[in-house]
C-alpha positions as CSV (number, residue, x, y, z in Angstrom):
1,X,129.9,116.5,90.4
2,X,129.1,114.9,86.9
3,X,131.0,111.0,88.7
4,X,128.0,111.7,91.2
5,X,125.3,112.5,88.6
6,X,126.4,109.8,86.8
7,X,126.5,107.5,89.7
8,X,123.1,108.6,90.5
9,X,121.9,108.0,87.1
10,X,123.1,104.2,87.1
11,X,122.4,103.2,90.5
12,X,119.6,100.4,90.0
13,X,118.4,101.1,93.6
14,X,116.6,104.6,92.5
15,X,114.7,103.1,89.3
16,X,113.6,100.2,91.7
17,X,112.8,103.0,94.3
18,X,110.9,105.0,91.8
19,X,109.1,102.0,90.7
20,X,107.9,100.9,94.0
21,X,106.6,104.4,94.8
22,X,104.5,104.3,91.8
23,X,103.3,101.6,92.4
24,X,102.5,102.7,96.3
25,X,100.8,105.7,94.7
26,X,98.5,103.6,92.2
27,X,97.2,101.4,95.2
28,X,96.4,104.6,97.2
29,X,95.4,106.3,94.2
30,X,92.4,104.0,92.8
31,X,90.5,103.8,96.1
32,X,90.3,107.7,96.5
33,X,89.0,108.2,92.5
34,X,89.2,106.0,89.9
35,X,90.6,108.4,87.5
36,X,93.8,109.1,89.8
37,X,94.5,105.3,89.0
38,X,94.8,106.1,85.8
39,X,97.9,108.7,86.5
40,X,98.8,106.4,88.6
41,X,99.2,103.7,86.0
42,X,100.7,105.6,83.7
43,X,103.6,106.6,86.3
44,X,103.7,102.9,86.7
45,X,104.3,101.7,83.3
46,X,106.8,105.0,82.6
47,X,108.9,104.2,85.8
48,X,109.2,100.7,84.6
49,X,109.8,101.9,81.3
50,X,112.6,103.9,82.3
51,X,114.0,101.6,84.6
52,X,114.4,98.4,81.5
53,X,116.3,101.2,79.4
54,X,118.8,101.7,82.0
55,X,119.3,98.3,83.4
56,X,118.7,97.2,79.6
57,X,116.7,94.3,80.9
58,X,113.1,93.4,80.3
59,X,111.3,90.4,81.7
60,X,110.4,89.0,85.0
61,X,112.2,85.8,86.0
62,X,111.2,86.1,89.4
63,X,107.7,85.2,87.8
64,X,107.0,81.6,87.8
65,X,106.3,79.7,84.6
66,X,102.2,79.0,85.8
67,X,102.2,83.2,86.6
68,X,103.5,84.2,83.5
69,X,101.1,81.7,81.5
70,X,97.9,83.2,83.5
71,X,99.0,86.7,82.9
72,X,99.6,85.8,79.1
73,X,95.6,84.6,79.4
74,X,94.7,88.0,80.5
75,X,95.8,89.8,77.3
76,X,94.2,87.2,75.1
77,X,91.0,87.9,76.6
78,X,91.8,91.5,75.7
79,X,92.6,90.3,72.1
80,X,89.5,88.4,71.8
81,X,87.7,91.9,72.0
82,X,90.0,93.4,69.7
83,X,89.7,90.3,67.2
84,X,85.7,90.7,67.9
85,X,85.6,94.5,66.1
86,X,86.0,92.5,63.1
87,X,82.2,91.3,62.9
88,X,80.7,93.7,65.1
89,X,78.4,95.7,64.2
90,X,79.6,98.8,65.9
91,X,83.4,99.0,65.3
92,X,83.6,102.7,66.1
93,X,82.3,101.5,69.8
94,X,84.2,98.6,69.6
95,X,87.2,101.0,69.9
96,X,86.2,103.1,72.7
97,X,85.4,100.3,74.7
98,X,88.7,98.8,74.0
99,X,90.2,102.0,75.1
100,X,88.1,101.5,78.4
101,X,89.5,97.8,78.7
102,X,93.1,98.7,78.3
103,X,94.6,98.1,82.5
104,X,93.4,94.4,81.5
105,X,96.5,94.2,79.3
106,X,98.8,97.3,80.6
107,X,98.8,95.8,83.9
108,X,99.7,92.4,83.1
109,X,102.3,93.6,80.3
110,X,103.7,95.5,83.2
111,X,104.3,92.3,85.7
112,X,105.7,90.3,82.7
113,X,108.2,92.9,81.8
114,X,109.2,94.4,85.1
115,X,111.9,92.9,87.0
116,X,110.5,92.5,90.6
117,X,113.2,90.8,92.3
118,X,113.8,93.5,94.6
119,X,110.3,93.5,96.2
120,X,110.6,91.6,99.3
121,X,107.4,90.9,102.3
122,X,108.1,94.3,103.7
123,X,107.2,95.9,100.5
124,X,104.2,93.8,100.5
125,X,103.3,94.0,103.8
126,X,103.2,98.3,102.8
127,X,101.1,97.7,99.7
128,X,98.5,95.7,101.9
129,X,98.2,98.1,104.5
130,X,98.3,101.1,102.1
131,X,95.0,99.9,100.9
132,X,93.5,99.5,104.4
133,X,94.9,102.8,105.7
134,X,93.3,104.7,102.3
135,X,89.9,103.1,103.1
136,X,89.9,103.9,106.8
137,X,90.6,107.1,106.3
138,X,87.8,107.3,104.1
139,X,85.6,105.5,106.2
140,X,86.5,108.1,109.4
141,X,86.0,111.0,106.5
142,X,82.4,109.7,105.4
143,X,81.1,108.9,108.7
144,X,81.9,112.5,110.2
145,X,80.4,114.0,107.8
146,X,77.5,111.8,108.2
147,X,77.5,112.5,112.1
148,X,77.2,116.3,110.7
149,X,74.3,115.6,108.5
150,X,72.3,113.8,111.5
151,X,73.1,116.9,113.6
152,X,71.9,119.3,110.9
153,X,68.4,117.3,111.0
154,X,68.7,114.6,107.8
155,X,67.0,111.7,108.3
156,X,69.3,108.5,108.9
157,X,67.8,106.8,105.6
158,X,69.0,109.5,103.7
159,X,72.8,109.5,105.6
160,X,73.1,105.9,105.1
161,X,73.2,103.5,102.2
162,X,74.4,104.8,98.9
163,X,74.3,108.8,100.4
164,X,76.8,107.4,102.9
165,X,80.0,107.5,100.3
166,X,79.9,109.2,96.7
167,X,81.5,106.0,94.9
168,X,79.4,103.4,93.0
169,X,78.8,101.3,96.4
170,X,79.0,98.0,94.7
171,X,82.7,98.8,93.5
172,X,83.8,100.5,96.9
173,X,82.3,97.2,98.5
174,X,84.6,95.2,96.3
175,X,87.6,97.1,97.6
176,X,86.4,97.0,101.0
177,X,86.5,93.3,101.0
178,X,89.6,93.1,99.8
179,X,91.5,94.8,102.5
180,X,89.6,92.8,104.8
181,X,91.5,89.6,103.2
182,X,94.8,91.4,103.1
183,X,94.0,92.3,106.9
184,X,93.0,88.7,108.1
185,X,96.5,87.8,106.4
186,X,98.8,89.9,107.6
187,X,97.3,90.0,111.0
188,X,97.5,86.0,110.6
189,X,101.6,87.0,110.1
190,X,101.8,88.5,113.2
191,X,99.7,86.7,115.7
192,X,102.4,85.0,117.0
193,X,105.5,86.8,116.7
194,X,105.8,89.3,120.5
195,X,106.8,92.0,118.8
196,X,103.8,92.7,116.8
197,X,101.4,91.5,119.3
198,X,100.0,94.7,120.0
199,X,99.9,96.1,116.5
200,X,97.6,92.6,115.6
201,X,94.7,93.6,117.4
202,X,95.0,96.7,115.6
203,X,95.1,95.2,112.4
204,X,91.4,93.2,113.5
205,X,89.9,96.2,114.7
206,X,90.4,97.9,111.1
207,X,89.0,94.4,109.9
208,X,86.0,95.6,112.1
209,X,85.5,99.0,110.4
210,X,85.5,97.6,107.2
211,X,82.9,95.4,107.6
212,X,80.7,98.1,109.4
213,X,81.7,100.0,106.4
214,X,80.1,97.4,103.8
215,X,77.3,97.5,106.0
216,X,76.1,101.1,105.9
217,X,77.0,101.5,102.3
218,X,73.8,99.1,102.0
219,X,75.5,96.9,99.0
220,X,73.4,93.9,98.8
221,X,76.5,92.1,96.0
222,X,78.6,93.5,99.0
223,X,77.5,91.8,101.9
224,X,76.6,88.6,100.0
225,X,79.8,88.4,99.0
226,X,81.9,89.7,102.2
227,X,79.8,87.0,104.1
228,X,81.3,84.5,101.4
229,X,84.9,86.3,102.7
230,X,84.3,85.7,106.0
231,X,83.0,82.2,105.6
232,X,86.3,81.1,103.3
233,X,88.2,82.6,106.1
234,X,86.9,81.4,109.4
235,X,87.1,77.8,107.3
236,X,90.4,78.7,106.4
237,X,91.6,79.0,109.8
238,X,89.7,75.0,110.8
239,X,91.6,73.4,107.9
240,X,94.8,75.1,110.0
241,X,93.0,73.2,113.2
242,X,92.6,76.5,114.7
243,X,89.1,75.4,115.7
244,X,88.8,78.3,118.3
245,X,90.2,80.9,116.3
246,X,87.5,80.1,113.5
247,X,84.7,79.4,115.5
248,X,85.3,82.7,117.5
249,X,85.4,85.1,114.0
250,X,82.5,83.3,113.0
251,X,80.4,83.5,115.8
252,X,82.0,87.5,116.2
253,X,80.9,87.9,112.5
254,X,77.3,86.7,113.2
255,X,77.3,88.1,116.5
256,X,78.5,91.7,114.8
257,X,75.5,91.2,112.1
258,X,72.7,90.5,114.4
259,X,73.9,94.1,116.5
260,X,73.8,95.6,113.7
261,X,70.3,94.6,112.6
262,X,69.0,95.0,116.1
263,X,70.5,99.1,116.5
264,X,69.9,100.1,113.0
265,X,67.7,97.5,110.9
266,X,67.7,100.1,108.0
267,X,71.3,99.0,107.0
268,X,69.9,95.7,105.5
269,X,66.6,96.9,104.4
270,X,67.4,96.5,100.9
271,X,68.9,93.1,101.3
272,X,65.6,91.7,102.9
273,X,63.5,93.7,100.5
274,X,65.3,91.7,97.9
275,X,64.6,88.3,99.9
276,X,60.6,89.5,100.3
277,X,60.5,89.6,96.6
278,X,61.9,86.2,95.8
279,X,59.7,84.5,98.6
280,X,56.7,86.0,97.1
281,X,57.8,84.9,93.6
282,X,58.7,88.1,92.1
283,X,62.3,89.2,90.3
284,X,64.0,90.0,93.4
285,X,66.4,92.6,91.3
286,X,66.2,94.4,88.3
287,X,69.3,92.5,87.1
288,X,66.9,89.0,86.7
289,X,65.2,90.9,84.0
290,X,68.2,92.0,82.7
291,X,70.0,88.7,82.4
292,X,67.1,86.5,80.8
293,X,67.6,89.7,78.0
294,X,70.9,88.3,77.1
295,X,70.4,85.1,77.4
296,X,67.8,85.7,74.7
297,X,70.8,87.2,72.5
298,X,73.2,84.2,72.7
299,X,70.6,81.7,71.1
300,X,71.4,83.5,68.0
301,X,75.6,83.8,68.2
302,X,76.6,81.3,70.6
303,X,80.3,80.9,69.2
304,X,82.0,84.0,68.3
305,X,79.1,86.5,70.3
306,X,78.0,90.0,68.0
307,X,81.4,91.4,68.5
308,X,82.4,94.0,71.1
309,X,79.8,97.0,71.4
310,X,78.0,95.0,68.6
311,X,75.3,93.4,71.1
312,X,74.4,97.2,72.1
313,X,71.1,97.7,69.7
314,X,69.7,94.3,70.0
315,X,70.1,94.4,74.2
316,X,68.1,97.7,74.2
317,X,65.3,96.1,71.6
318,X,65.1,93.6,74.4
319,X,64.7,96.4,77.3
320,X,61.4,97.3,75.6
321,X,60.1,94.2,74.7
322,X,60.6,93.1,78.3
323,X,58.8,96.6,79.3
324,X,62.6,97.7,81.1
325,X,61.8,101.0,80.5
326,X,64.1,102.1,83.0
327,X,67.3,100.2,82.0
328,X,66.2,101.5,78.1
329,X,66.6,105.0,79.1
330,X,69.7,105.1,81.6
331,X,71.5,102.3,79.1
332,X,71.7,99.4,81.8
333,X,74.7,96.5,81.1
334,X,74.4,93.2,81.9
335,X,75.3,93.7,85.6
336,X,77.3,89.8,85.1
337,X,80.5,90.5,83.3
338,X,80.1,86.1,82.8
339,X,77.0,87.2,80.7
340,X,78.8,90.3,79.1
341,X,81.6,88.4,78.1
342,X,79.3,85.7,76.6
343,X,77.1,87.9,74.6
344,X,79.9,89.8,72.9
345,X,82.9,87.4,72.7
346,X,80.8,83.9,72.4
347,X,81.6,80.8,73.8
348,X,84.8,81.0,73.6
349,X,85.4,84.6,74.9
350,X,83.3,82.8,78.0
351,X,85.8,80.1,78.0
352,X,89.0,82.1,77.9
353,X,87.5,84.3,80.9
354,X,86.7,81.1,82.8
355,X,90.1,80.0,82.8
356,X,91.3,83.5,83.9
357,X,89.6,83.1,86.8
358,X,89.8,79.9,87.9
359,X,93.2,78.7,87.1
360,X,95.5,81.1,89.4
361,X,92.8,79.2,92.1
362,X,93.5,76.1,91.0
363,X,97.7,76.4,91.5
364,X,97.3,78.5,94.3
365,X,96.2,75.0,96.2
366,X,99.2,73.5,94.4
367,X,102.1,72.4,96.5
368,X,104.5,74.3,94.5
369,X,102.6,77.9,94.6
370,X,100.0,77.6,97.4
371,X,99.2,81.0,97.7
372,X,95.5,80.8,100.1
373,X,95.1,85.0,99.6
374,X,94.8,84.3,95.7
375,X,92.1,81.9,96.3
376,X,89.7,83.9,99.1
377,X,90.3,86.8,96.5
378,X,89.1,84.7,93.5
379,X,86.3,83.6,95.5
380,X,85.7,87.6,96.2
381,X,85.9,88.9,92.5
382,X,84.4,86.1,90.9
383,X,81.4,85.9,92.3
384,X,81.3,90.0,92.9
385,X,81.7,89.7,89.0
386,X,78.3,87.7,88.9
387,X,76.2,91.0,90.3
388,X,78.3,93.4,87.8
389,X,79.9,94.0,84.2
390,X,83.0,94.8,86.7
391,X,85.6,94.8,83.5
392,X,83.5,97.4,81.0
393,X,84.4,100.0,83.9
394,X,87.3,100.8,84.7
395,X,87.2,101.4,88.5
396,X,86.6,97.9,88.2
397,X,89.2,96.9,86.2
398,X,92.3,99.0,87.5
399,X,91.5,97.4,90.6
400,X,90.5,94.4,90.1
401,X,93.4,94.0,87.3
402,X,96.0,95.3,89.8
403,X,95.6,92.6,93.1
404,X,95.1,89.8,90.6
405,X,98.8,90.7,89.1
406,X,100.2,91.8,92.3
407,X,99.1,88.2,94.4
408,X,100.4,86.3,91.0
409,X,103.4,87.9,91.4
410,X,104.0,88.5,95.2
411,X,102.6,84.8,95.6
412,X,106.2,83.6,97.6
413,X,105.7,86.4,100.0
414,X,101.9,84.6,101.4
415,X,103.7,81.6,102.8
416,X,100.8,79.6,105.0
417,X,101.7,79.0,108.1
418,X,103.9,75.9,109.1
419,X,101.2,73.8,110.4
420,X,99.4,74.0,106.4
421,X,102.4,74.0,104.4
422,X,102.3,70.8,102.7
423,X,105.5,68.9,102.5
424,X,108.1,70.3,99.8
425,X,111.3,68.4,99.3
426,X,113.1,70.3,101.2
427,X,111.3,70.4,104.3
428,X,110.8,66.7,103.8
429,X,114.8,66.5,104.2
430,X,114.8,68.5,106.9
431,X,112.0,66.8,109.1
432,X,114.2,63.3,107.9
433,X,117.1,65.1,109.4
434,X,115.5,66.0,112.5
435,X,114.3,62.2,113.0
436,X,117.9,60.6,112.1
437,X,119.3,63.2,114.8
């Protein structure tokens, strides 16, 4: 009995196990409630603590040099903020805040340090649809309940749109969008293989919900940016000369849309009360307002910012002088964590963001770690991050934090398909091979 607890105790297979289910659980757990990610996390970072004492290995190598470097960018940013407490004028708040900001360098400490050589496509392949599943189910939940509310007499306006789901629509629209990209791929994976054709047009009908879903949650950053989604996507598949295959999503998309506005024209009232606004030359969204606020803060600290929290007191003096008594009283951010990051970190906090962002982008076109799900989801989250301070909350951080690791990481497991791949050495020997023979 005590060989086998001992076997039990040193075989690696159960701290990988372990690991993988927690990290299973965070996926499902940050959809469903924000604070559940949280446990979740915390699971995460103990099973992978656990896991380096008994192996007595820490570090990644599986993790490419370009990877690790972009991860390592992550937890300066988080630095800069910590650095920034120094001159700010509210250090107590700098604190909390940084307490709020911690996933931003838990996560990444936790792909650095974490051996993932186990994790192969089928683990993958789980975490993607785990993420799908958990919104569909919620989706099914929600919309019964709204199918109730009709029956019991409520008026559609007040069933749809932000009454439709209790979660900040703007974030769950983020998520939303996601699995759609982790759909389109994996259903790309399958397309051709006979053994999974039936299962693929299972995977695009959930790609269907989910965009219904965006719809009725009446997110007007959502559906500008899950149009930008489906754009990069239908494009993605003409660069692959699949000229049928992306002119049908498109036209399906558009096609889908203009349904939807004919049946129930109240799912994109906001969106075109936004457009009446701008035609007629008004501030189309509160967030305009907002903005030219802190952009009348950085004239005075343009390099190092006021320090994290320390912009807090002057923003609201702006509120009034602008006549924003609403975002005075209910403590409005900046809505544009580009803008947030500017105001308290400076120009170079801006800068250090900026590369954050763009540079996993950059390589993911790269020959050597073309990864295209890394580059629709940049396109996602960055420009999402332009309608919201998505990294001072933490429902946006624990999932935003959490896919940018994870596609870093899992990038050898998004091959393209052959017809894209460019050219490495080795398949450059083999098609001289094949001409030779």
């Amino acid at each position: 009995m005590q060989e086998r607890i001992k076997q039990l105790f040193s075989n690696l297979k159960w701290y990988e196990a372990a690991e993988y289910a927690a990290m299973a659980l965070y996926v499902i757990a940050v959809p469903i409630h924000w604070r559940l990610g949280i446990w979740a996390l915390a699971l995460l970072i103990l099973s992978a603590t656990v896991k380096a004492i008994a192996t007595r290995r820490v570090g990644n190598p599986t993790l490419p040099k370009a990877s690790r470097l972009c991860l390592l960018v992550m937890i300066l940013y988080y630095l800069l903020y910590l650095f920034s407490i120094h001159y700010s004028n509210s250090p107590l708040g700098g604190f909390a805040v940084l307490g709020k900001k911690l996933p931003i360098i838990l996560i990444p400490i936790f792909f650095l340090f974490s051996n993932h050589g186990y994790v192969r496509r089928k683990h993958v392949t789980v975490l993607n649809l785990l993420l799908a599943a958990v919104l569909t189910i919620r989706f099914c939940i929600m919309l019964a309940q709204a199918i109730l509310d009709l029956m019991a007499g409520e008026v559609l306006n007040q069933v749809i749109h932000a009454h439709f789901d209790p979660m900040h629509y703007n974030y769950l629209a983020l998520y939303i969008a996601t699995a759609i990209i982790l759909l389109f791929f994996e259903a790309m994976r399958y397309w051709n293989k006979p053994k999974w054709k039936k299962w693929r047009w299972l995977l695009v009908a959930d790609m269907v919900v989910m965009v219904q879903y965006i719809l009725i949650l009446g997110s007007r950053s959502g559906l500008l940016t899950m149009i930008m989604v489906v754009a990069t996507l239908a494009g993605y598949l003409i660069l692959l000369k699949q000229y049928k295959m992306g002119t049908i999503m498109a036209l399906s998309f558009v096609l889908f849309l203009g349904l939807n506005h004919l049946i129930t024209p109240d799912l994109f009232s906001r969106a075109e009360s936004t457009i009446e606004k701008m035609e007629n030359g008004e501030d189309g969204d509160v967030r305009q307002e907002i903005w030219k606020c802190g952009l009348d803060l950085v004239e005075d600290h343009e390099v190092l910012g006021y320090g994290n929290e320390g912009y807090r007191v002057e923003l609201y003096r702006e509120y009034i002088e602008h006549d924003l008594t609403k975002s005075f009283k209910e403590k409005h951010n900046f809505h544009n964590q580009y803008l947030e990051s500017l105001v308290a970190t400076g120009a170079i906090g801006l800068i250090v963001f900026l590369i954050m962002v763009i540079i996993p982008a950059i390589l993911a076109l790269t020959r050597k770690y073309w990864n295209p799900v890394m580059v629709v989801f940049t396109i996602l989250y960055a420009s999402w991050l332009f309608f919201e301070e998505g990294f001072s909350r933490q429902m946006g951080l624990l999932f935003i934090c959490w896919w940018y690791c994870a596609l870093l990481t899992f990038a050898k497991h998004y091959p393209s398909p052959k017809v894209s791949l460019p050219l490495t050495h080795k398949r450059k020997a083999i098609k001289g091979k094949e001409i030779h023979s």
